[in-house]
C-alpha positions in Angstrom: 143.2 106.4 102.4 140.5 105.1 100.2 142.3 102.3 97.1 140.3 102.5 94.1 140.8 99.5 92.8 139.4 97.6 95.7 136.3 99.9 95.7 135.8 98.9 91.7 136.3 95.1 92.4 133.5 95.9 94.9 131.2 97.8 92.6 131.7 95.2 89.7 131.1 92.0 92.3 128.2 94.4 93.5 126.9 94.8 89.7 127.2 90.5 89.0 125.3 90.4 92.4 122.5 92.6 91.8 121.7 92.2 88.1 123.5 89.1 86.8 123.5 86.7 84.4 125.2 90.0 83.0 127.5 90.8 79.9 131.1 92.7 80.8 129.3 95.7 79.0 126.6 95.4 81.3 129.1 95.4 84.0 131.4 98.2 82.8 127.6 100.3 82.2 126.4 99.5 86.1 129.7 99.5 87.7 130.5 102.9 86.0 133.5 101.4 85.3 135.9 101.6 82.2 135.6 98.2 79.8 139.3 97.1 80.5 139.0 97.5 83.9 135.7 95.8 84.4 137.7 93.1 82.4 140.5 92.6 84.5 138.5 92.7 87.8 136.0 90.1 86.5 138.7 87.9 85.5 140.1 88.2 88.7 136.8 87.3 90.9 136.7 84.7 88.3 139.9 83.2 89.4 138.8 83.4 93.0 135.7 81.2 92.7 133.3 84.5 93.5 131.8 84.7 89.9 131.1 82.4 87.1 131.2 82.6 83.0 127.4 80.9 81.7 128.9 77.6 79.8 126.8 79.0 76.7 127.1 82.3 76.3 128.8 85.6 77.5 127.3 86.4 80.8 128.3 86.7 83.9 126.4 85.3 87.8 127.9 85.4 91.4 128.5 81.5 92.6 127.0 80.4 96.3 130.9 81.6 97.8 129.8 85.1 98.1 127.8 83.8 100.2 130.7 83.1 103.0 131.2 87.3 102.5 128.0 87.7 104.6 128.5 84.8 107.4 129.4 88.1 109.8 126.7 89.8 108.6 124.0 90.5 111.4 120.0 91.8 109.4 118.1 94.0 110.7 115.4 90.9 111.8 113.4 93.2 113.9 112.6 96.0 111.5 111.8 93.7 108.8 109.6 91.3 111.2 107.8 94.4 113.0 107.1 95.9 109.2 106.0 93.1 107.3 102.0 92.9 108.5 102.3 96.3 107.6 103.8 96.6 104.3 101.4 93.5 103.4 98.8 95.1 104.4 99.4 98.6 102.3 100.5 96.4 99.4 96.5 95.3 99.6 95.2 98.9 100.4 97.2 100.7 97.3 97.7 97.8 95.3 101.1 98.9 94.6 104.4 97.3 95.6 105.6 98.4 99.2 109.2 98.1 99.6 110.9 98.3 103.1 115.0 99.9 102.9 117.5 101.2 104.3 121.3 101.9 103.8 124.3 99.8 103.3 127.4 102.7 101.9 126.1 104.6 99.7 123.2 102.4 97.9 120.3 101.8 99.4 119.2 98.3 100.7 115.5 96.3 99.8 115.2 94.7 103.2 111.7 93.6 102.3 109.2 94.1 99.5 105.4 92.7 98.6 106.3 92.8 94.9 105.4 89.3 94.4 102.0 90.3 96.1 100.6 92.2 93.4 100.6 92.4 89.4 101.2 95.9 89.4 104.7 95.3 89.0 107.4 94.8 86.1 109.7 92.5 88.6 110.0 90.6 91.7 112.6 92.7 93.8 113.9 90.6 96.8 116.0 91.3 100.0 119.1 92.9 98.7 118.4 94.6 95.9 120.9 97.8 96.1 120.5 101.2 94.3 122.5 104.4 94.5 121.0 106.2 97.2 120.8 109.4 95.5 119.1 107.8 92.9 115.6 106.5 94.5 113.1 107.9 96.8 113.9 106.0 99.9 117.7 107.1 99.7 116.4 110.8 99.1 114.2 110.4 102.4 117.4 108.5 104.1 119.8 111.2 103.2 117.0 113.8 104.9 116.3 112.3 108.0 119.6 110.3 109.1 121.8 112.1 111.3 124.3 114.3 110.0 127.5 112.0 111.0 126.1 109.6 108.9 125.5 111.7 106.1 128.6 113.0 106.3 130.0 109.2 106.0 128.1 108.8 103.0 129.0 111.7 101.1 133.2 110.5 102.0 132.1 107.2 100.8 130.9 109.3 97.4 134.1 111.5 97.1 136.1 107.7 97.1 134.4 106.5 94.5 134.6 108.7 92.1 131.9 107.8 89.6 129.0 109.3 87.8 126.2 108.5 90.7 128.7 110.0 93.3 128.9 112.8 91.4 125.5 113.7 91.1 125.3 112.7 94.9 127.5 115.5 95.7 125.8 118.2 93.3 122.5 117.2 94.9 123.8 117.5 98.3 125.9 120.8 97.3 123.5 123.3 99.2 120.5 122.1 101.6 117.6 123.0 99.1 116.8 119.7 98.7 117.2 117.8 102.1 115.6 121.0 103.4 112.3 120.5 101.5 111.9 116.5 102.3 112.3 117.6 105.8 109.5 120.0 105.5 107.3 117.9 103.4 107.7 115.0 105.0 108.5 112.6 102.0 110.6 112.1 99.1 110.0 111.3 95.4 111.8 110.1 92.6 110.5 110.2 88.7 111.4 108.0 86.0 113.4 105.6 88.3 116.5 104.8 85.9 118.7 102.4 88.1 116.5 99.2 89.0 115.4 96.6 86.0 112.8 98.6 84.1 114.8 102.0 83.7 112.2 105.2 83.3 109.5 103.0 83.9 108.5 103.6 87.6 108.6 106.1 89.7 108.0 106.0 93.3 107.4 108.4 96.6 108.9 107.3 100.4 108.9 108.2 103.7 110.8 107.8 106.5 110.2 105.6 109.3 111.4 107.6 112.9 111.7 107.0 116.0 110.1 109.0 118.8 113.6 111.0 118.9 114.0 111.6 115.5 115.7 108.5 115.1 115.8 106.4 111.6 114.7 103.3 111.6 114.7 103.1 107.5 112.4 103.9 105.0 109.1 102.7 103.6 108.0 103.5 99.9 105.9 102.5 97.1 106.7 101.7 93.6 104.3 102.8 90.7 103.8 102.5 86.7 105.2 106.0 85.5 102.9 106.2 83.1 99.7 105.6 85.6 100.0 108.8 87.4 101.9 111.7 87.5 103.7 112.5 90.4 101.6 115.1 92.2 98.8 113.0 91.9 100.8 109.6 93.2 101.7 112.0 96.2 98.2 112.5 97.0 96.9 109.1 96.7 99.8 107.2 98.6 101.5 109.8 101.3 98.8 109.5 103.8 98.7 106.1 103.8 102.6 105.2 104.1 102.9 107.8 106.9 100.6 106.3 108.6 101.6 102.6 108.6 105.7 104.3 109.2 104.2 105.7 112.4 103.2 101.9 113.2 106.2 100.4 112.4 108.0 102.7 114.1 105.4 102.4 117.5 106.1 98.7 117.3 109.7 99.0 117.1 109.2 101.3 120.3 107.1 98.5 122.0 109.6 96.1 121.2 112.3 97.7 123.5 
């Protein structure tokens, strides 16, 4: 049985990690979260030493003990080592950002990214970044092409939440329309991306990155100005070229074993 309340401390610590120096609105608002229950939970991690109050004004930043939380943590050091010449090298080719993901619960993970390669970018988004994986392209493709156990874990993971993301998880994933169509084109997009810093100014297409066997290694997907392109035409310009450097990554993860 799920307890709520320790799933809230985790979105709110989740919320201070990802986007802070934050306010408690801003934490209530990305935590999905009611205000007096984002208070109490900050005030709590507060008490434990895992978040901060700025000494001149109301905001809120994680301090270096959450950093203990991931001393059992193992990263996925070969993807990311066997994709970076790649991504690096699309980032140069498209001029876009290339970020490299996967999935931690039911957010997706930046594992790597060449946003600080290019100007065509609004922010620097390093390792760790988190979004709601119904929410992006690379958790659209994830949620396609994983297998079906760990769908299923994901969408049990939404049903304990209980929030507004998890809720439009489950409508999404309600019939097989969706996941269907990704399967059969081969990638996933996402418009008007409203959950990273610059909300409804990006959006972005991904693509999976399989094993021989079908297997998922993560995802691999570019991030462009809304307003440069629409959709159909950012499809055209970028699928053939993130397919093909998947297909490498995925080869060199093959040689590898």
């Amino acid at each position: 049985m799920t307890i709520r309340a320790v799933s809230r401390a985790i979105a709110v610590l989740s919320a201070v990690n990802r986007d802070g120096p934050i306010t408690m609105t801003g934490i209530a608002r990305r935590a999905e979260i009611p205000y007096p229950t984002a208070s109490r939970i900050v005030h709590t991690l507060l008490d434990e030493g895992l978040i901060e109050r700025e000494p001149a004004r109301k905001r809120y930043r994680v301090t270096s003990l959450v950093q203990t939380l991931s001393l059992g943590y193992q990263s996925e050091d070969a993807l990311v080592s066997k994709a970076r010449p790649h991504i690096e090298a699309l980032c140069k080719e498209l001029g876009w950002p290339i970020s490299l993901a996967t999935r931690v619960g039911t957010r997706i993970i930046l594992r790597d990214s060449t946003h600080n390669m290019t100007s065509l970018t609004f922010s620097n988004y390093y390792p760790g970044y988190t979004l709601p994986i119904a929410e992006c392209a690379s958790g659209k493709a994830y949620l396609a092409f994983c297998e079906d156990e760990e769908r299923q874990a994901i969408i049990d993971g939404w049903k304990a939440i209980d929030n507004e993301t998890a809720h439009r998880g489950l409508v999404m994933l309600g019939d097989d329309f969706l996941l269907n169509k990704i399967r059969d084109d081969g990638y996933a997009t996402h418009a008007l991306n409203a959950y990273n810093a610059e909300p409804g100014k990006t959006s972005s297409v991904a693509v999976p990155i399989l094993s021989a066997n079908g297997g998922l290694f993560g995802t691999l997907a570019t991030v462009y100005f809304a307003a440069a392109m629409k959709l159909e035409e950012a499809v055209e310009q970028f699928l053939e070229p993130l397919q093909l450097k998947a297909s490498k990554i995925a080869q060199d993860m093959a040689d590898d074993d």
